[in-house]
C-alpha positions in Angstrom: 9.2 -16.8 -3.0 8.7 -14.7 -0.3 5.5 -12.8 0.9 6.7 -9.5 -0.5 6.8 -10.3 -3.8 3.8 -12.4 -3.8 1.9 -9.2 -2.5 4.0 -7.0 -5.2 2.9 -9.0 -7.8 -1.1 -8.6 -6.5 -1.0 -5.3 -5.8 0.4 -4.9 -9.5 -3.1 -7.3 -11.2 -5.6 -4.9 -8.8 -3.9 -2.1 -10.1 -4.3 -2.8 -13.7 -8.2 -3.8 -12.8 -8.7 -0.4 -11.5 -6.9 1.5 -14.3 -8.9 -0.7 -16.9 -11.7 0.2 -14.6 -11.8 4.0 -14.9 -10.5 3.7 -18.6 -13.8 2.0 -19.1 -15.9 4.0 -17.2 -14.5 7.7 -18.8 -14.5 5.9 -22.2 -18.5 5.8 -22.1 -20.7 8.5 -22.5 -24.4 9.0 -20.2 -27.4 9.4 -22.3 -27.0 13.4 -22.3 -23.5 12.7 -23.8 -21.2 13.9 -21.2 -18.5 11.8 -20.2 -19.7 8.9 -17.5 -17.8 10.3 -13.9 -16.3 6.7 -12.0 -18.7 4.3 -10.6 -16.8 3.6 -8.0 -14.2 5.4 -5.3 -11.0 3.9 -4.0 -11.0 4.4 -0.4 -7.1 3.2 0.8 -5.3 0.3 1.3 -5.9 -1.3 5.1 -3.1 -3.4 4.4 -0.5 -0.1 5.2 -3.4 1.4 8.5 -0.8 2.7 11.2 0.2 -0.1 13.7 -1.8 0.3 17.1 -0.1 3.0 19.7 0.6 1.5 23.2 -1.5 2.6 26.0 0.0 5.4 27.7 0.9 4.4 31.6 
């Protein structure tokens, strides 16, 4: 199996954490009653950050 689909099939389980994540979160309710906002922010994925420019001569 090659790396690609090994990091496919990850990127698929973390994908379905976060979605059951926020389902969970805007499923619950604060103490006032309105709907909980998401404990948590997805930032990016360093894994695609732009490759390093050459220095310029």
């Amino acid at each position: 199996m090659s790396y690609a689909r090994k990091d496919d099939r990850h990127n698929d389980e973390l994908v379905d954490e976060i979605a059951d994540g926020f389902k969970r979160t805007l499923e619950e309710k604060r103490e006032d009653g309105k709907p909980a906002g998401p404990a948590f922010a997805i930032t990016g994925d360093a894994r695609n950050a732009p490759k390093p420019r050459r220095r310029d001569r």
